[in-house]
C-alpha positions in Angstrom: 5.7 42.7 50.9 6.5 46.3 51.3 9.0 48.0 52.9 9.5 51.6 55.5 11.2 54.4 55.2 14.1 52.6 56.5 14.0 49.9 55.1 12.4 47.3 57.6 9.2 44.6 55.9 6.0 45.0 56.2 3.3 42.4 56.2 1.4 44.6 53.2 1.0 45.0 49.8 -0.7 48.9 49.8 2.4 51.9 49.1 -0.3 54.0 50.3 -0.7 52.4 53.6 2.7 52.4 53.6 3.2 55.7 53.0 0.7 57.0 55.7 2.3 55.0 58.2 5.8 56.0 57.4 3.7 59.8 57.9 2.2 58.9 61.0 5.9 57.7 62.7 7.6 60.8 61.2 4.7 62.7 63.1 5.0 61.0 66.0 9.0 61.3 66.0 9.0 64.9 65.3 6.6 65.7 67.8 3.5 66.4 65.4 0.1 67.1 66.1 -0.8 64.6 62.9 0.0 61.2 63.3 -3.7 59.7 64.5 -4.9 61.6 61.6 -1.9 59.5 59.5 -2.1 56.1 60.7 -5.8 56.0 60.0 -4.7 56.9 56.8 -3.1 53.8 56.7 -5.4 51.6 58.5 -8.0 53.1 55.6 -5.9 52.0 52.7 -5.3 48.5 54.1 -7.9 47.4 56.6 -5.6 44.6 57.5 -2.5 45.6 57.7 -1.6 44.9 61.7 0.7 47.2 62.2 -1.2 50.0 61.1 -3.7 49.4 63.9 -0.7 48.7 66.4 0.4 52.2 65.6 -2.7 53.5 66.1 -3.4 51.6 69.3 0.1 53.0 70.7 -0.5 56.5 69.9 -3.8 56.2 72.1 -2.4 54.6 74.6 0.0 57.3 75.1 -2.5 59.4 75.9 -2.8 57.6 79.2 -6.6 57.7 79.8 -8.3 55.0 81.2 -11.6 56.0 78.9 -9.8 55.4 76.0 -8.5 51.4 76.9 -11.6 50.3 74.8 -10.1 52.0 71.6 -6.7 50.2 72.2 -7.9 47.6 73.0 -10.1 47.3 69.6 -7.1 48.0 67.7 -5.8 45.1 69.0 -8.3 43.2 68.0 -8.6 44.4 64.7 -4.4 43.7 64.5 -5.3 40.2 65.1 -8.1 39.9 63.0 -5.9 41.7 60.6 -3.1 39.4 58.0 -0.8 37.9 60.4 2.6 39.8 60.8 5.2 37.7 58.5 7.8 39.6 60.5 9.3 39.2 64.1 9.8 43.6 64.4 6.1 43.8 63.9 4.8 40.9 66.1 6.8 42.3 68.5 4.8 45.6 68.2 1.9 43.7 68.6 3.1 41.8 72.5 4.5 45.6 73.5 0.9 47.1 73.0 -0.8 43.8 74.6 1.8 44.0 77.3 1.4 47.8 78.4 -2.9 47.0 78.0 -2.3 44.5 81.1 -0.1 47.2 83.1 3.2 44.9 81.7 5.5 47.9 81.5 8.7 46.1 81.7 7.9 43.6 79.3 6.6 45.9 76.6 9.7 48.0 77.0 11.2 44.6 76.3 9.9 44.2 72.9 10.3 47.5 72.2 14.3 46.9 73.2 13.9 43.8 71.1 13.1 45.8 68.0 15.8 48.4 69.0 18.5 45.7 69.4 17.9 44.5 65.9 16.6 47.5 63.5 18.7 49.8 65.3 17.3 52.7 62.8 13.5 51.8 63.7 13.3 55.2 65.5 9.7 54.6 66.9 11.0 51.7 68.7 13.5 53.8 70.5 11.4 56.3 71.3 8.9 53.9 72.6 11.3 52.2 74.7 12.7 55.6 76.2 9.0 56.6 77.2 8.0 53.3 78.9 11.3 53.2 81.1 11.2 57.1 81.7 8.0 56.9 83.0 8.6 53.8 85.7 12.3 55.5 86.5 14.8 52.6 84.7 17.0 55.3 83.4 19.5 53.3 83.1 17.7 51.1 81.2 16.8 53.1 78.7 20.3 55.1 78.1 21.7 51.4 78.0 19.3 51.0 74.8 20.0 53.7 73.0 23.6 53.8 74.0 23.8 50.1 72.0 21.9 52.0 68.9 24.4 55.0 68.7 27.3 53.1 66.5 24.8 52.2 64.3 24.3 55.9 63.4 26.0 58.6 61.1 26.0 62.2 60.3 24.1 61.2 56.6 21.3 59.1 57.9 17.3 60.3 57.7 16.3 61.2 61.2 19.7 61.8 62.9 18.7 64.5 64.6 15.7 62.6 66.1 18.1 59.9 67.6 20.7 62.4 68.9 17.7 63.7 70.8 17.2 60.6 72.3 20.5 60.0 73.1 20.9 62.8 74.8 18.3 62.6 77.0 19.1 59.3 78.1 22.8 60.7 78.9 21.3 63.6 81.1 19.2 61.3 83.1 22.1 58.8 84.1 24.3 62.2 84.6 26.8 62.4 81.6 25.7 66.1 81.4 28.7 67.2 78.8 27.8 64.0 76.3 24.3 64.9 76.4 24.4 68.3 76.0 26.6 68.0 73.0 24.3 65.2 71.9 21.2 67.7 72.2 23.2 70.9 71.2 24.0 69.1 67.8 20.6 68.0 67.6 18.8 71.7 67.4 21.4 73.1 65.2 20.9 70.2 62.7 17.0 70.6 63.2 16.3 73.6 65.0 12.5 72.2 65.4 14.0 69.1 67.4 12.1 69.6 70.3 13.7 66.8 72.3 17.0 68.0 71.8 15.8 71.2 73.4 14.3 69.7 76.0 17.4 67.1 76.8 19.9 70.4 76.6 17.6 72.3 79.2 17.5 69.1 81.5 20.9 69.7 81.9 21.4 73.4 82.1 18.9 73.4 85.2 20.7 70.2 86.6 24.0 72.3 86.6 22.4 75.1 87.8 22.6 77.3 84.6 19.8 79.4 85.0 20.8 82.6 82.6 21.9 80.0 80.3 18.6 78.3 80.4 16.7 81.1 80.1 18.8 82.2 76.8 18.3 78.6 75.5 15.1 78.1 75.6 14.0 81.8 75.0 15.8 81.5 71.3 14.6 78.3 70.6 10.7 78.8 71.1 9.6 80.1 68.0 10.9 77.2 66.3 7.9 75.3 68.1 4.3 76.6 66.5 4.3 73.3 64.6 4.7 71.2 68.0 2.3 69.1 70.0 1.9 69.3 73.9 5.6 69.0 74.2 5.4 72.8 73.7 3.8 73.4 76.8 6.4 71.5 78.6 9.4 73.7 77.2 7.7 76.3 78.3 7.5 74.8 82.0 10.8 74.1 81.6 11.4 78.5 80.9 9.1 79.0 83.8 11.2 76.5 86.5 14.4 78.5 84.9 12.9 81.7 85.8 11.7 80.2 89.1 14.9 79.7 90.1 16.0 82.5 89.2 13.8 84.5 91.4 12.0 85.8 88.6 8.1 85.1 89.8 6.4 87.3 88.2 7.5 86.4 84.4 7.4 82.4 85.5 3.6 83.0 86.7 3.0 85.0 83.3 4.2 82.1 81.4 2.0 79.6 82.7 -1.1 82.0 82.0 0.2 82.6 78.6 1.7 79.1 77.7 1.1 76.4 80.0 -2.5 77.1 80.9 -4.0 79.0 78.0 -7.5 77.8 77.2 -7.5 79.7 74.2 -4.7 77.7 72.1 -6.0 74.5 70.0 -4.0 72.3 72.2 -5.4 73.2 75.2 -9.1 73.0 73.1 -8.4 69.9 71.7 -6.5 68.1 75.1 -7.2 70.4 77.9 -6.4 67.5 80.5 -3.2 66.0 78.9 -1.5 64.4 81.7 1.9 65.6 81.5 0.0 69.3 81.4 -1.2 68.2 84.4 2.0 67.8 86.0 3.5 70.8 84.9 0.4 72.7 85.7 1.0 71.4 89.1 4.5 71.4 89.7 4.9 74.8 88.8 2.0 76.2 90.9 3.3 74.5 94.3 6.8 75.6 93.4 5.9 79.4 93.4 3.8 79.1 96.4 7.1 77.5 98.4 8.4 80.6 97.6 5.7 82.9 98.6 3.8 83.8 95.3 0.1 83.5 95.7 -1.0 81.7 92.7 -4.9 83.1 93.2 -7.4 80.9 92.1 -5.4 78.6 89.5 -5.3 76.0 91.7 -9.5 75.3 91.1 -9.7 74.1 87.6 -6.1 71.6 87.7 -8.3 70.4 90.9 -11.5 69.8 88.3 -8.7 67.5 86.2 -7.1 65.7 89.0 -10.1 64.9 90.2 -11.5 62.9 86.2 -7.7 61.4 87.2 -9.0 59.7 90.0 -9.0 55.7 89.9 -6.3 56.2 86.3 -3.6 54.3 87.6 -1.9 54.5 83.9 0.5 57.2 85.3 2.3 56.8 88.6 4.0 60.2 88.4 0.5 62.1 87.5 -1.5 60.5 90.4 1.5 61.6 93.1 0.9 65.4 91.4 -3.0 65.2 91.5 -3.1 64.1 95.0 -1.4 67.3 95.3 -3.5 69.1 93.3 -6.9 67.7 94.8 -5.4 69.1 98.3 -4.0 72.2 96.8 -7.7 73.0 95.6 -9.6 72.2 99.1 -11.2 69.0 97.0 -10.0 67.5 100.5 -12.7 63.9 100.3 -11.4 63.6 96.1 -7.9 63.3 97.6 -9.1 60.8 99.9 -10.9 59.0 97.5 -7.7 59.3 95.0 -5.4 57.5 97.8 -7.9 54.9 98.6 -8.1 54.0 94.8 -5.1 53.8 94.8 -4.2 51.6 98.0 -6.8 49.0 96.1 -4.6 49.0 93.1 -1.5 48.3 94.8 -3.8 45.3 96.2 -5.0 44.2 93.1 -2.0 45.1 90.9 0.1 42.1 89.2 1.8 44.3 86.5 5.0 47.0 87.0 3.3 49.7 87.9 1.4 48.6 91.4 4.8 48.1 93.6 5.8 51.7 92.2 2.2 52.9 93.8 3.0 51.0 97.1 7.0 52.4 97.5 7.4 55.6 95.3 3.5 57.0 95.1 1.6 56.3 97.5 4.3 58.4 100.0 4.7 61.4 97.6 0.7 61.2 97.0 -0.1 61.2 101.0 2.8 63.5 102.1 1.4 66.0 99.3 -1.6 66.5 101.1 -0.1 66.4 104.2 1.8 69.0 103.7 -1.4 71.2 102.2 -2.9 70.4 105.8 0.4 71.9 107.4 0.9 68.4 109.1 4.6 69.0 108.2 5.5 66.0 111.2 3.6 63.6 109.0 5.4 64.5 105.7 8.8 63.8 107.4 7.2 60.4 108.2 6.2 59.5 104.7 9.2 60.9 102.6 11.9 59.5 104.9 11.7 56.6 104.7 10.7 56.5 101.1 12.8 59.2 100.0 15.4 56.9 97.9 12.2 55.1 96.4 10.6 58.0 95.1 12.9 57.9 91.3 10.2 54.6 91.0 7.3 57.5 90.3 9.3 57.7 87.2 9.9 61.3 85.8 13.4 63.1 86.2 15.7 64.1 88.6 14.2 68.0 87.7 10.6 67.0 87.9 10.9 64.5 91.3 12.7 67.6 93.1 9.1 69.0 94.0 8.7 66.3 96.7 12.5 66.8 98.0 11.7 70.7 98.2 8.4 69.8 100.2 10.4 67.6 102.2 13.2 70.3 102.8 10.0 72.9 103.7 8.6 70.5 105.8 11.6 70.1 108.0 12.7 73.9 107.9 9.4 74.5 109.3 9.7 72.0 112.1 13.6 73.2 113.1 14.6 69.8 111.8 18.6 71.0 110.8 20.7 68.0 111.1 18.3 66.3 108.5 18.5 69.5 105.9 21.9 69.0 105.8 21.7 65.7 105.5 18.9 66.1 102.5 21.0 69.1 100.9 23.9 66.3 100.6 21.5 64.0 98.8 20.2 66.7 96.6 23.7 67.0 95.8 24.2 63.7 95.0 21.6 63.1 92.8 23.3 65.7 90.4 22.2 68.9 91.6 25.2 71.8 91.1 25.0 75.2 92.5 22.3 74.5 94.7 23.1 77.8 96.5 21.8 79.9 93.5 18.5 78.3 93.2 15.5 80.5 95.1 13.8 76.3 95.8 16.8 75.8 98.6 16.7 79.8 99.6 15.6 78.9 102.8 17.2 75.6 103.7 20.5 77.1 103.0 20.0 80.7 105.2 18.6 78.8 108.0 21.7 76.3 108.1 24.3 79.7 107.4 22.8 80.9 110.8 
């Protein structure tokens, strides 16, 4: 028996498996565009080593295409056809990626907590664990895991960096903005590449309201990010929704030709319909048109990638954005099609993720489109009531303010001024600061001053 990096068994005999693997999590964890390439290295070297293929099978799986379930699925299989696990850590692997193949969400972040709660160190699993609860909203649940991790940790361990990161993001999320940003500030000057301590510093600065700050933050940390996978793209969404804010239009609408939405860079070649791309793409296009910028013909091709989305039910918080995106791009029967789809999952559903379609989804998916039609009545009717659901779509506070600023449009437009205070109070409450110096809540606030 062999052991990791840091120290945990493993149910194989082969250093160079071994080796790759520790390669392919070290990828993964600093947010690499190698570790596929890594763990086949390792399923290569040791055909049977389960949790080789297990790694494999996640990193797929996070890809979050349907087309690909058959590739997960047959590492799976190979893991069980593989020489059976002798450890608990890496059977445990093996439930979480069986569990999130059936739509389990909340018991694969389970294991994943399992693994946490007793190889505190086992940096995958925390990463996992903050990705599967992220995505279906349980903040709290995932701060809570890597909050029982952090006494485990010290200054002179391999990685620490990489778990401040994900402390820190955790932190922001539940609202302890001055832990997490020292958590995330620490993290970049320790490893300036850290791209998740970046990203958990900048969650922060735009929850304050920090916009200059932001836009220094992030605009001295980006060229520490040419090794980086699509994570990249979302920094730079994250500079664009600063300089949204900030009025600045022009130089956000630059950056996502440049950065978010370049064809020509070998991410966008190699994944040009990666779905968090697809949300940013998205997010920030609908942003600038609430504030008047006509985006041209952008719209078009993110409507070509919604529409391959259609009847993936892997991500609630993409499908809400492509049902905007369909609408947004005149594809008006795909949007249809998308909801109906998506009404038969909720039906059909017995994992995590169909009640989060039927309260948080379906809404944000149907008001979207609404809103594109200008039927700004029938958004008020589907985000009302499902307003305080909507954190269930998963995503953060930051990226689940698009639907409260088509909300706060929709009822601007229809004189509706008891309820935008009322939704400005919320905003507020969620951990919003200084909405008054944000361009999103120009409007609500001039119209309620009057």
């Amino acid at each position: 028996m062999q052991q990791d990096q840091w120290g945990h068994s493993l149910t194989t005999e082969n250093t160079e498996s071994v080796e790759a693997l520790d390669q392919a999590l070290n990828s993964y964890i600093g947010w690499r565009t190698d570790a596929s390439q890594h763990a086949n290295a390792a399923i290569a070297a040791d055909p049977e080593f389960a949790l080789a293929h297990v790694v494999k099978g996640i990193l797929v799986s996070g890809l979050r295409k349907s087309e690909l379930n058959h590739l997960v699925s047959a590492e799976l299989e190979a893991a069980h056809k593989g020489r059976l696990p002798s450890t608990a850590r890496e059977r445990h692997y093996i439930e979480a990626l069986e569990a999130s193949q059936s739509g389990r969400i909340t018991e694969a972040a389970s294991h994943f907590e399992q693994i946490a709660s007793a190889h505190p160190h086992d940096l995958f699993a925390l990463r996992l664990a903050q990705f599967e609860l992220f995505w279906i909203g349980e903040v709290e649940w995932m701060r809570d895991i890597s909050e029982r991790a952090a006494p485990m940790w010290s200054a002179d361990q391999q990685n620490y960096p990489a778990f401040l990161s994900i402390r820190a993001f955790g932190l922001e999320e539940t609202g302890d903005y001055e832990l997490a940003e020292r958590c995330g500030r620490e993290a970049v000057e320790r490893d300036p590449t850290d791209c998740w301590g970046a990203h958990a510093v900048a969650h922060v600065l735009i929850m304050q309201g920090r916009l200059a700050d932001g836009i220094t933050w992030l605009g001295e940390l980006n060229n520490n990010w040419a090794e980086a996978n699509h994570i990249v793209h979302h920094l730079w969404w994250h500079l664009a929704l600063f300089r949204a804010e900030n009025r600045e239009y022009d130089g956000a609408l630059e950056l996502y030709d440049t950065r978010l939405r370049n064809l020509d860079s070998p991410l966008m070649q190699a994944i040009p319909d990666f779905y968090v791309d697809i949300q940013n793409d998205v997010a920030l296009l609908q942003r600038l048109e609430l504030r008047g910028v006509d985006v041209g013909d952008r719209w078009q091709p993110i409507g070509e990638l919604a529409r391959a989305r259609i009847g993936n039910h892997s991500s609630p918080f993409t499908s809400a954005h492509c049902a905007l995106a369909l609408a947004a791009a005149g594809l008006e029967q795909d949007a249809q099609e998308l909801i109906t789809q998506m009404h038969a999952f909720v039906a059909a559903d017995r994992g995590a993720l169909g009640p989060r379609y039927a309260l948080a989804v379906l809404p944000a998916a149907e008001a979207a489109i609404a809103y594109r039609k200008a039927d700004y009545q029938r958004v008020l009717d589907l985000l009302l009531p499902a307003r305080r659901n909507l954190w269930q779509m998963g995503g953060s506070h930051a990226q689940r303010d698009l639907f409260f600023q088509l909300l706060a449009d929709a009822a601007l437009k229809l004189g509706k001024r008891e309820f935008l205070t009322l939704l400005l109070k919320e905003i507020k409450g969620i951990g919003f600061d200084h909405i008054e110096e944000r361009s999103s809540y120009a409007d609500t606030l001039a119209t309620l001053a009057s």
